[in-house]
N, C-alpha and C positions, 0 to 999 in steps of 0.2 A: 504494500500500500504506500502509495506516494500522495504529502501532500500540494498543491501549488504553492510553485515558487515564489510568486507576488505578494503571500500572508504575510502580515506581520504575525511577531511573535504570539502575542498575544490572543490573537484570533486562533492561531493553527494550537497551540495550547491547547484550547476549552472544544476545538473538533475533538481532538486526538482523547480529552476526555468522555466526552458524549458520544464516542465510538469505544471507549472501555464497557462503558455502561450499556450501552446496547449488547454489546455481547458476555454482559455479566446474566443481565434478562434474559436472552436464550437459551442462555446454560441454563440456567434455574428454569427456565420453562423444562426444558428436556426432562433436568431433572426429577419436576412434578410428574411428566406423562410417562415415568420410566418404571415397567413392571416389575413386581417383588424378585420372580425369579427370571427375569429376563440377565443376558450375557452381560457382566459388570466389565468387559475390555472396550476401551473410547472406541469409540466408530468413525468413518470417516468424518463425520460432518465435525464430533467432539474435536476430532486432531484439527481439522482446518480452524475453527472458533481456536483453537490453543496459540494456533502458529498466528492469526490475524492479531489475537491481543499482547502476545511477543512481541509482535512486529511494530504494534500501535505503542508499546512500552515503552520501547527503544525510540522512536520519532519523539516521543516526548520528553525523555532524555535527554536526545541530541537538542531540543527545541530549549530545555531549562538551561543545558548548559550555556549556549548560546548567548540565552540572555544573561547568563553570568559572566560569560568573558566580555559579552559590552559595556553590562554595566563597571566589571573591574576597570576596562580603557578608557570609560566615561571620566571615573574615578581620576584615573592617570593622569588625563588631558587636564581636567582644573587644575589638577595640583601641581601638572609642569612649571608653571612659574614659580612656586613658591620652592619648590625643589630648585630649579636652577640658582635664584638668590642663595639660598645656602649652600649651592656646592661652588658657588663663587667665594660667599664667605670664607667655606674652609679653605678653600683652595689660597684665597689671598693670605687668610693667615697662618701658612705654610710658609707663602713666599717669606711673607716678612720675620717667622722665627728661621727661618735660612740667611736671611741677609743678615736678621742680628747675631746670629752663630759667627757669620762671618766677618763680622763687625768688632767681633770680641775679640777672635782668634785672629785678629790681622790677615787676615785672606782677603787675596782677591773678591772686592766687592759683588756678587751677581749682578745680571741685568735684570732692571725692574722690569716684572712677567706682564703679563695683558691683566692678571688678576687683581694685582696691586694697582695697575692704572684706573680700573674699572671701579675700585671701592675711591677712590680719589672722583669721579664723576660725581657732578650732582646731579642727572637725569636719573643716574642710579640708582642714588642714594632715595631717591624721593620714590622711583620705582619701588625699590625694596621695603619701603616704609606703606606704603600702600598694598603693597603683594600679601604682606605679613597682617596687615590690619585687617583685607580684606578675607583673609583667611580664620583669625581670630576671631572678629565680630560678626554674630551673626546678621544676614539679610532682614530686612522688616519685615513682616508676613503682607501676602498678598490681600489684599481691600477686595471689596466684593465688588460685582460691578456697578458703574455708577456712582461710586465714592470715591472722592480725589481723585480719578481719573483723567487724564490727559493727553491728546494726541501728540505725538510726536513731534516736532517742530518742521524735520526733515520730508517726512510723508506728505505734508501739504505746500509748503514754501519750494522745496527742493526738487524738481522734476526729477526722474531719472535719466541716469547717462551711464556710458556703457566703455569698459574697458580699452585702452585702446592698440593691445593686446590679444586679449582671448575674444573681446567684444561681445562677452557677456552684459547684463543688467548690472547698473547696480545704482546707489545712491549717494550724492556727495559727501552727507556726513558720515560715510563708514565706508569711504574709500580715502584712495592718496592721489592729491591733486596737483601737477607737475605745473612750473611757471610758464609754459606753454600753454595751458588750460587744458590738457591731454587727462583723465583720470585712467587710475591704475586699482587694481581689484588687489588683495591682499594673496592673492596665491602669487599673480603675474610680478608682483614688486617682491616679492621672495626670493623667484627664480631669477630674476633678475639681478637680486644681492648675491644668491649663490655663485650665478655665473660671473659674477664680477670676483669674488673672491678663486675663480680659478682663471680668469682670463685677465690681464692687467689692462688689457685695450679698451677696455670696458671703463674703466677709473680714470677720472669721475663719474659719477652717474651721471647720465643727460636725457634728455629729451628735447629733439629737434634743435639740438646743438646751445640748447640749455639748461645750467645745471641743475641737477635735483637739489635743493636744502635738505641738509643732511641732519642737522643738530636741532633744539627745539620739539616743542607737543607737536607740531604740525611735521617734522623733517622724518626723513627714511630711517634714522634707527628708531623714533617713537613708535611705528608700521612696523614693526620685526618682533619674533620672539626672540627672549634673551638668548639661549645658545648662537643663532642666527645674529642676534646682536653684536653679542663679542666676537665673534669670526672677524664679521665685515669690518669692525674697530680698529683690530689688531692688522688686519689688511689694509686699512687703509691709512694709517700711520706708516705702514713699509711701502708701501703702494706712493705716498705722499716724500719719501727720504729718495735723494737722487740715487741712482742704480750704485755710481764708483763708489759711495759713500755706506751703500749698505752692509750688514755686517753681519755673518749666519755663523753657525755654529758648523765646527769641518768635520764636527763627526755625522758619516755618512748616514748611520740610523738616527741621527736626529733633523742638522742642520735648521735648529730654527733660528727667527731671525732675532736678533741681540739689539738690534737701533742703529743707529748711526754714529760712521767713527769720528764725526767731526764734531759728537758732542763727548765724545770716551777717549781719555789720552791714557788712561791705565790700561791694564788686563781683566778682562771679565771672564766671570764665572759665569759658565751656562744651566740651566736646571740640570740636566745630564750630569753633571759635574765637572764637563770639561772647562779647561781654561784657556780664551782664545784670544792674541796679542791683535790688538786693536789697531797696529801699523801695517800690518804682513798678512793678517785677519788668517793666520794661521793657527795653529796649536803654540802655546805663550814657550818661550824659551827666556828663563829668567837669565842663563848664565851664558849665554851669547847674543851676538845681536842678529836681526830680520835677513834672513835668507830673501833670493827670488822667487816670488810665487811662480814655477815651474810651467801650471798647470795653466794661467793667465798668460804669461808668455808664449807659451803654445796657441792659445784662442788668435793673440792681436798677430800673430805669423802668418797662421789661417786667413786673416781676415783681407792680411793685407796682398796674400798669394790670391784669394779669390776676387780682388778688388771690393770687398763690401765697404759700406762706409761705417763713421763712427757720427753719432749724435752729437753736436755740440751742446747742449744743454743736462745731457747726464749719461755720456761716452758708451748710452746702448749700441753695440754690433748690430745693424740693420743692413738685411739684404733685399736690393729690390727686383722682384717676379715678377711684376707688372704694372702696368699704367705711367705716367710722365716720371719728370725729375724732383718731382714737389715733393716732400715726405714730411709727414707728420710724425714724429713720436708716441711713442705712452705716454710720454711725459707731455704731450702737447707743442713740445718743439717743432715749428716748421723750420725746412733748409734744403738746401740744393743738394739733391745725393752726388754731385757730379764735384764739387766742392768742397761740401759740407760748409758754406756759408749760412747765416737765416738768410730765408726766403725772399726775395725782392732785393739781395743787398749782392747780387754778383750778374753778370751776363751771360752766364752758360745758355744755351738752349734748353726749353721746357718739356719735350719728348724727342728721346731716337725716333726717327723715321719708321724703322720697323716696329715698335712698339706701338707708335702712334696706329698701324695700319690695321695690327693685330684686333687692340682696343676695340679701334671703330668697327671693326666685322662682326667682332662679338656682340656690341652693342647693336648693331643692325640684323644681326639674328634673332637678338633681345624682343627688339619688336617687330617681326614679318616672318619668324620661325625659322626653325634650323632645314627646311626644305627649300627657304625662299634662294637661296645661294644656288642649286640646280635648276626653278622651275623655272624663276625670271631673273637668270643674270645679270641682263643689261639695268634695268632695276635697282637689284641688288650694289651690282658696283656704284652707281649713280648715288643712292643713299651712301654706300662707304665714303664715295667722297666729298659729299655735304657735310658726313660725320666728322672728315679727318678735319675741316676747317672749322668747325665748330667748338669738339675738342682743343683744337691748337692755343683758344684762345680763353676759353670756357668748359674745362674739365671738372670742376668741382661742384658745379653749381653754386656760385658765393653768394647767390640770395634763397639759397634753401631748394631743397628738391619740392615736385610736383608728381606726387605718387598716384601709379594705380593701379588694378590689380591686374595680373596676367594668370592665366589660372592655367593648370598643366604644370607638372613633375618635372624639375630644374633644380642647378647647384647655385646657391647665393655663393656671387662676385667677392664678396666681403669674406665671410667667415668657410667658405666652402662644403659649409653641410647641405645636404641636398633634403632640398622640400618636398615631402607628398601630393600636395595638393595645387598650389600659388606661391605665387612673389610679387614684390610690388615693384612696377617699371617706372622710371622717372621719365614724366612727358620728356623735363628737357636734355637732360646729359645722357640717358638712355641706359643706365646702369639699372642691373636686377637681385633685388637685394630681399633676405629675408624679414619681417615684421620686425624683429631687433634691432638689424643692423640698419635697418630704416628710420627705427626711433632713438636708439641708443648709441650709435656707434658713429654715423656720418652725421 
């Protein structure tokens, strides 16, 4: 016996009862109309009613359990917040009985953890005071209807508006609203932190080429759970430290990042325990001085055998695959890859010729399909070469792209993952890009 799958719990519950008891009455009817010396071994029909209310046993089982493991995660979900504040707690006051250990002992100072910075936050702190209140004191009980009752403010003032992302519903006061006036749904500005904390191309947040507010009740870590909070924090303080300047720890199973060495002129202690000289950003050698980082020496050899260039704003190795001479940074640094001067301040040329030519093809297959190159060539080339002077002059689109949608299975230009469904084409520069790298990235 199977119940449907669309029940709630509850309902399929009180079936799976009212199907015990119907076959409790059967049984008992039997056994009323059952002769003195008639055969006392179950007959068939006995064994089927046995094996039917086995069966209904069991669904009711699996249905209580059910609701016990939801309710356990129900359980889980409220109380994630107030768990995280205290494994922040312990965790900071970890740090800080290790740095005073080491404080004592004349050791190499630690670097201050993300946990110690985070009890030093007052978003936090006020967080934390509210998580714990809110968890101590109880809710007021519910009024009946029609008593002190009040509509929403949001429900009537606030129309809906819809992600613009996943482009779901939603409503302004229980969304996040970028200074673009674009809103963001609480899953889509999650995945969004997530990906920034594994992509750095990503940092800062933006939309439409501006930035997210980050700090404040209204900015992106107030929209984050804590776990999620502290990640993106602690990322974006290294995220925020020039690349030469950064400072990681060289043990291979750890390497985390320690700060900046242009605020550290000693040797730091990592939580690991290693100790890492803040000149050489190697393993500390008290009793001789800074060897050549070997290993750096080998990259800038690389770099300079393969022609890549170096950033002038925070000496990233950048190689460039495709499109003009223009290059932006992580860092936000524009500069000429052909020089590495900033941008507008040398004469090089703005695209190789072949690159240029590449560009435009792809872009004009962007918009007339990847058939349009065999069906109508003379066409096709025609638009290549309106593309290439277009381009030459106007690759970026400096007043904002004019998106739309293209629908059909493609690799965004940008980040190279290939979409299922669509991509958005820019009327004018002709690049196809996926919804992120449309809102967040260009």
């Amino acid at each position: 016996m199977s119940l449907p799958v669309d029940l709630d719990s509850e309902s399929a519950a009180l079936i799976s009862q009212l199907l015990l008891q119907d076959i409790d009455e059967i049984r008992n009817a039997r056994e009323v109309r059952r002769n003195p010396g008639e055969d006392s071994s179950p007959s068939d029909t006995e064994c089927a009613l046995r094996a039917s209310a086995e069966e209904v046993q069991n669904a009711l089982r699996l249905i209580q359990d059910a609701e016990l493991a939801r309710s356990l995660d129900n359980a889980l979900e409220l109380d994630q917040p107030v768990l995280s504040v205290l494994a922040v707690l312990e965790d900071g006051s970890r740090d800080d009985r290790r740095y005073a250990e080491a404080l004592e002992n004349g050791e190499p100072l630690p670097a201050r953890s993300e946990f110690q910075r985070l009890l030093e936050d007052p978003d936090f702190s006020r967080l934390s005071e509210t998580e714990v209140q809110e968890e101590v004191v109880p809710s007021p009980p519910e009024t009946e209807a029609g008593e002190n009752e009040s509509v929403p403010e949001s429900d009537e003032r606030h129309p809906a508006q819809c992600c613009v992302i996943c482009r779901d519903d939603l409503r302004p006061s229980t969304s996040f609203r970028a200074p673009c006036e674009h809103f963001y749904c609480s899953q889509c500005l999650s995945n969004l932190a997530t990906a920034c904390i594994g992509d750095e191309s990503l940092y800062p947040l933006q939309c439409c080429r501006q930035a997210l507010p980050m700090e404040g009740m209204r900015g992106v870590f107030a929209q984050l759970l804590l776990p999620l909070r502290r990640s993106l924090r602690a990322k974006t303080v290294e995220f925020a430290t020039l690349a030469m300047n950064r400072l990681y720890c060289p043990s291979p199973t750890c390497s985390l990042f320690l700060g900046s060495t242009a605020d550290n002129a000693h040797d730091l202690r990592c939580r690991c325990g290693t100790v890492v000289c803040t000149r050489c950003k190697q393993l500390a050698h008290p009793t001789r001085g800074c060897e050549e980082n070997t290993a750096l020496e080998q990259v800038i050899a690389l770099a300079q055998e393969k022609h890549w260039q170096t950033c002038p704003g925070c000496s990233q190795i950048i190689d460039l695959q495709q499109g003009c001479f223009h290059m932006t940074c992580r860092c936000r640094t524009e500069f000429c890859y052909l020089c590495a001067a900033r941008w507008k301040n040398c004469t090089c040329p703005q695209w190789e010729e072949a690159r240029l030519l590449d560009t435009a093809e792809q872009r004009v297959e962007n918009e007339m399909g990847a058939r349009a190159r065999a069906a109508a060539p003379q066409i096709f080339q025609q638009r290549v070469q309106q593309r290439v002077e277009r381009l030459r002059y106007d690759h970026d689109c400096a007043n904002g792209h004019r998106w739309r949608r293209r629908d059909g299975r493609a690799r965004c230009e940008e980040c190279r993952y290939m979409l299922p469904e669509y991509l958005l084409l820019c009327r004018s520069c002709g690049i196809a890009v996926c919804v992120r790298c449309a809102r967040n990235r260009l």
